[in-house]
N, C-alpha and C positions, 0 to 999 in steps of 0.2 A: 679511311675505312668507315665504313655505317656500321654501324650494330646490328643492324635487320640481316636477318636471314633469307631476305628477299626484296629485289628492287623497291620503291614505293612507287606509286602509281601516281601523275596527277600532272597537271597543264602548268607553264610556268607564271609567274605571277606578274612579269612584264612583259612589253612587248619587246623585247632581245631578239635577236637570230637565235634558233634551234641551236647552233653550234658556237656561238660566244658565251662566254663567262657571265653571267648577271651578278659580277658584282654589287649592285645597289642591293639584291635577295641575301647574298654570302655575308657582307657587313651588317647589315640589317640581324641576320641569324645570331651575329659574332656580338653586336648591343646588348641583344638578348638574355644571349648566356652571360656576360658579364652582368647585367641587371640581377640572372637569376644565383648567380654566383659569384659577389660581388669580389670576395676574396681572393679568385683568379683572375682578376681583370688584368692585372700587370702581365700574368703567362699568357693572356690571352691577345692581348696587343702586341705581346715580342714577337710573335709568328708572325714570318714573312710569306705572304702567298705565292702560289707558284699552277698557273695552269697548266692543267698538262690533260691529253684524251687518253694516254696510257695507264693513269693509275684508274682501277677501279669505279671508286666513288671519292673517297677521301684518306687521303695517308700522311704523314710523316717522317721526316728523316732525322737522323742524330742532330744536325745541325738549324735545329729547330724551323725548317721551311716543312709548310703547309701546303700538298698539291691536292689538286682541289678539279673534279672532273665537273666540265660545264656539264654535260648531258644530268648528273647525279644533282646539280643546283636546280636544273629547268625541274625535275621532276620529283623533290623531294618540299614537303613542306617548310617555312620558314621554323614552324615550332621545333621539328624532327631535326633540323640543321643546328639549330642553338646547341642541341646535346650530343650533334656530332663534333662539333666546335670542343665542348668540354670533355669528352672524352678520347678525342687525337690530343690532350695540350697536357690531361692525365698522363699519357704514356709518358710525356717528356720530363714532367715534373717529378714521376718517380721512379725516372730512370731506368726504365726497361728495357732502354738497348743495352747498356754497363751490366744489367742483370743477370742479359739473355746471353752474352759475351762471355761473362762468369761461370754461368750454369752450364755453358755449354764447352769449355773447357774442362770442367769437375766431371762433365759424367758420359762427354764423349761424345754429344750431339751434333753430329754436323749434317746428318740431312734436310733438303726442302721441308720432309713431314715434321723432322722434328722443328724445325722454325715457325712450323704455322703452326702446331701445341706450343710452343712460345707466347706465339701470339694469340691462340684461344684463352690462354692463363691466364696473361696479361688482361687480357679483356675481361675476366672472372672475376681477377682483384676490381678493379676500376670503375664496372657497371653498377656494384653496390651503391657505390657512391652519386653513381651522375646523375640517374633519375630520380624524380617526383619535386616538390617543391620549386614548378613551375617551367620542369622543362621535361616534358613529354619524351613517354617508352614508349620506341617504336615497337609493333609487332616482331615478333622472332630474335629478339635480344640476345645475344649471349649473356648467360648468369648462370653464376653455379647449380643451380636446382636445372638447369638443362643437362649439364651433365650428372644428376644425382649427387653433388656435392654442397657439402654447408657452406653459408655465406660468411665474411671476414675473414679469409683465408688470402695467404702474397700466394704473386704469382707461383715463387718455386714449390710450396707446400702443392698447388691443385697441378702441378708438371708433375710429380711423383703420381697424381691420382686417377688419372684417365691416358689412353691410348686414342689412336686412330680408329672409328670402326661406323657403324651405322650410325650411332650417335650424331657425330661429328662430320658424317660425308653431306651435306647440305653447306657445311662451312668451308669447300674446299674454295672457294673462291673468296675469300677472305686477306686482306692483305693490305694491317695499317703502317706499312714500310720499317723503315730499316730504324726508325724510331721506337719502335715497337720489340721488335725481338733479333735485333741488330745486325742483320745481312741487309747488305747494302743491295739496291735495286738498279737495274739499268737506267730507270725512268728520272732516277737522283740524277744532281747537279754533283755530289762529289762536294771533299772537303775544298773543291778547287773552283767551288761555284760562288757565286756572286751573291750576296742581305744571307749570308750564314752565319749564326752568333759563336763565338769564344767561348771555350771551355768559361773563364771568367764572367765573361758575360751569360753562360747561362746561368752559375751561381750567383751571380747577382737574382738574376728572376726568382729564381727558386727560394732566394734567404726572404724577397718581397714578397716573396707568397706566403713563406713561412712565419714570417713576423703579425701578416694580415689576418692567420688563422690564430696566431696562438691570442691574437686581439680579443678577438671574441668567439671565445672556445665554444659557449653555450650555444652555436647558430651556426656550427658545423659537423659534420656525419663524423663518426669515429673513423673512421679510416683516414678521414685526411689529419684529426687532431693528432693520430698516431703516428702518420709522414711527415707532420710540422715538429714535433716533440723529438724524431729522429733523423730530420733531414741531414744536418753537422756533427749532430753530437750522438752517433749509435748507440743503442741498449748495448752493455757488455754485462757479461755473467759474471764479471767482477762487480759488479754494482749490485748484483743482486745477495752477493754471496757476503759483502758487506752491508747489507739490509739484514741479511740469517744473524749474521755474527753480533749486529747490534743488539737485534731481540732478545739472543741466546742469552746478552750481558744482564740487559734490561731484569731478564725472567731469573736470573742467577737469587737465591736469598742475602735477602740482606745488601742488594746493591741498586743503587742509588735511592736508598728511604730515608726519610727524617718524619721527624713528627711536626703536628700544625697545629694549632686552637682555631684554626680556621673553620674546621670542621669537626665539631665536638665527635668524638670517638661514639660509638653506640652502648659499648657498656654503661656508657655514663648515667644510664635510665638506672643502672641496679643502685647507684650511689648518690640519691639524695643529695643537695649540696656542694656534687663535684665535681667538675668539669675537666674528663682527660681526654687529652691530646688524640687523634687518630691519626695514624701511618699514612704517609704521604710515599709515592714513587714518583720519582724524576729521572728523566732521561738520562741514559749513559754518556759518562765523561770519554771523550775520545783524546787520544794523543796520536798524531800525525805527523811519523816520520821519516822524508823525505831525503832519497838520497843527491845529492848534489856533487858527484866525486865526477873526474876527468873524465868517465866513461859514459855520463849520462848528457845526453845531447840536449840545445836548446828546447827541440820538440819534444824532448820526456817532457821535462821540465812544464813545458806548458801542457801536458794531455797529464802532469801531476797536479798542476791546479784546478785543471776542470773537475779531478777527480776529488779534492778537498771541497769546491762548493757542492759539490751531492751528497758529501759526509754528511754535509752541516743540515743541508736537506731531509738525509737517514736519521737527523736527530729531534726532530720537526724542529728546523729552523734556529735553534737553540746554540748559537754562536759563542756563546760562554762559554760551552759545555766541547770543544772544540781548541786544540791547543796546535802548533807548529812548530818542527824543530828541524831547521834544516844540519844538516848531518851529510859530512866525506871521511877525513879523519879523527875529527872532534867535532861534538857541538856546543853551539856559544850563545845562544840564545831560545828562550821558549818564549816564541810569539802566539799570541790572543788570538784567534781568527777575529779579524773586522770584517775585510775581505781580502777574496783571496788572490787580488788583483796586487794589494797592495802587498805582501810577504813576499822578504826579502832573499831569495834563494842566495846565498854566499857557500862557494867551495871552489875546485875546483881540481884538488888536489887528490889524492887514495881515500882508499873508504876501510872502514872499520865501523858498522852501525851499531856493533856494542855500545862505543860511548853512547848513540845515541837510547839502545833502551835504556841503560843505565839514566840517562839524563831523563827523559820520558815518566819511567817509575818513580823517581824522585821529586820527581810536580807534585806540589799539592795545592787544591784537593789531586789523591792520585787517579790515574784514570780506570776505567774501568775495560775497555779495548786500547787495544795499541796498534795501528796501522802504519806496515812501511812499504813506503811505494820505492822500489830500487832494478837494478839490472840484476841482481845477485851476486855480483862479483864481490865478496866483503869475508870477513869472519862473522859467525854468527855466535849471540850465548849459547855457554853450553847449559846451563840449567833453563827450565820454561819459565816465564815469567809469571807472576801471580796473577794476573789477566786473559782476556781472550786475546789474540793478536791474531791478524789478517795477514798478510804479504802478498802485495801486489807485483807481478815480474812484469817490467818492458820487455814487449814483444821484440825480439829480434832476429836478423836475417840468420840462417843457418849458420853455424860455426862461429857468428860473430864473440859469444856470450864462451866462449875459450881464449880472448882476446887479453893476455897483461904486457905492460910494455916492456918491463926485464927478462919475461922468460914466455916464449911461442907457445912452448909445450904446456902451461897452465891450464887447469880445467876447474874451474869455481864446485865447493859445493856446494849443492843445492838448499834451500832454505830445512831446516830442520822439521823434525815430522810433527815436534807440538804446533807446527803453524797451518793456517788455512792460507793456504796457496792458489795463486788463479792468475794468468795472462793478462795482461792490459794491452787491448789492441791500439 
């Protein structure tokens, strides 16, 4: 697909047949934008080209092939091609067909029209990003001030915000393929075509592109810092809700102050001769306790690590201040955060995380939150703990989380209502 809302006009810039490919013009273009976006260069090399006179101008399919219409190479500039280049390799990188697949399950879209508002969206999110700093807006771009919409917006928010109508009838010939807003086209090779990349191998490109952005954050647009920062590891509303819960502790009286001579106190002007202390506030002491019991699979375990280095994050960085205790039916050890690559999950057996608050409140210093990350399946205190505490629940398949092994009929109860509770996807 192009961005233009209309052909570009212009003579090709070698001497090629009208109807052959000028490749030496298409790689030339593809240099380009890698020059001008050096950070995609790796998404921009894994595209496999694929000529074809059926598609349009220029599209994409899930399996990262690039078809690419001679007629649209003869007569479009090398500049305007660089940023058709980064804007077919956009769609791939932030997975628009997986998107449009999803969205379009959730709300029931299955016509043509609605696949090509997939793909005006899609185009809404990604245009922000692709132009200026050296790679030329063609005329008639898609961007959300076309459609009356603000800019920095994903695809699914601006699919909520416009319909088909006058607007949008100039763009009915639009169509960046099945990579785009994920209806496969007849003009595709199919998963059953030939230089098509692996699931695997697309995440490879993508972690390459992702490591390349968060290099040098300063010298990339927000929207791609924001797809680099959540290409593996999702924003969840449980991270956010243990950011509240931290503050909540921080702003509590009386938790975590000590006094300092570091910084002579201000009354000290009334007293001649004396120099007192002023109030110092230090970040809240977290204790982080992780369930380890029979029920919680390898992959909690690991989506409960990832969920300890952003504690330590929530605390600015303050690893001290950060304690681990894994917990099934007893706990047996309070480990330090170092990292959290290196903690020891040992269990394996029932759960009861009583020990572990018990174990937890009895750290000193003691902590000022308590977070447990578990399936639920446990007894919980009956009285609140003299802290704030979090409770993370692993997300599970319907009916699984009624699951004990002596009795079917089991149904866990749910964490008690002095806790803050939230999903972990």
């Amino acid at each position: 697909m192009t961005t233009t809302g209309a052909p570009t006009t212009g003579a090709p810039t070698t001497g090629a047949p009208a109807d052959a490919l000028d490749r030496d013009k298409l790689f030339a273009a593809r240099l380009q934008a890698a020059r001008a976006r050096p950070y995609l260069a790796t998404a921009l090399f894994a595209l496999h080209t694929v000529e074809s006179r059926r598609v349009p101008t220029m599209g994409v399919d899930r399996y990262w092939r690039c078809y690419v219409s001679p007629a649209f190479v003869a007569r479009t500039p090398v500049e305007e091609l660089a940023g058709v280049w980064v804007h077919e390799v956009s769609h791939l990188l932030r997975d628009h067909h997986g998107r449009s697949d999803r969205v379009a399950r959730q709300r029931g879209l299955t016509g043509p029209g609605d696949r090509l508002r997939m793909n005006i969206a899609a185009d809404c999110e990604i245009n922000d990003d692709v132009y200026g700093d050296g790679l030329v807006r063609p005329k008639g771009v898609v961007q959300p001030s076309t459609l009356g919409l603000q800019p920095g917006g994903l695809m699914e928010d601006y699919l909520r915000r416009f319909g088909l109508g006058s607007i949008t009838q100039y763009l009915a010939w639009l169509d960046c393929g099945s990579g785009a807003d994920g209806l496969d086209r007849d003009w595709e090779l199919g998963p059953e075509g030939a230089h098509g990349l692996s699931a695997w191998e697309q995440d490879a490109v993508r972690f390459r592109v992702a490591q390349g952005i968060n290099g040098r954050p300063g010298n990339v647009p927000k929207g791609w810092q924001r797809w680099a920062e959540e290409a593996f590891h999702p924003p969840q509303p449980w991270r956010e809700l243990l950011g509240a819960a931290v503050r909540s502790a921080a702003s509590g009286a009386g938790t975590g102050e000590d006094y300092t001579y570091g910084r002579p106190s201000r009354r000290s002007a009334g007293l001649p001769g004396v120099v007192l202390p002023s109030l110092r506030r230090t970040p809240p002491r977290v204790s982080v306790v992780i369930d380890t019991s029979g029920s919680v699979s390898d992959a909690e375990l690991g989506s409960a690590l990832l969920e300890v280095a952003a504690i330590s994050r929530a605390v600015g960085g303050r690893r001290d201040l950060v304690t681990v205790l894994a917990c099934d039916a007893a706990t047996r050890v309070v480990h330090p955060l170092c990292s959290a690559e290196g903690i020891p999950l040992l269990g394996g057996g029932g759960t009861d995380l009583r020990t572990g608050f018990a174990k937890a409140l009895r750290t000193r210093p003691r902590p000022d939150v308590v977070v447990v990350l578990t399936d639920g399946q446990t007894p919980w205190p009956e009285a609140q703990p003299a802290c704030r505490t979090v409770v993370g629940l692993f997300t599970r398949e319907r009916g699984r989380r009624t699951w004990r092994e002596d009795n079917p009929e089991y149904t866990p109860s749910g964490p008690p209502a002095w806790a803050r509770v939230v999903e972990i996807g």
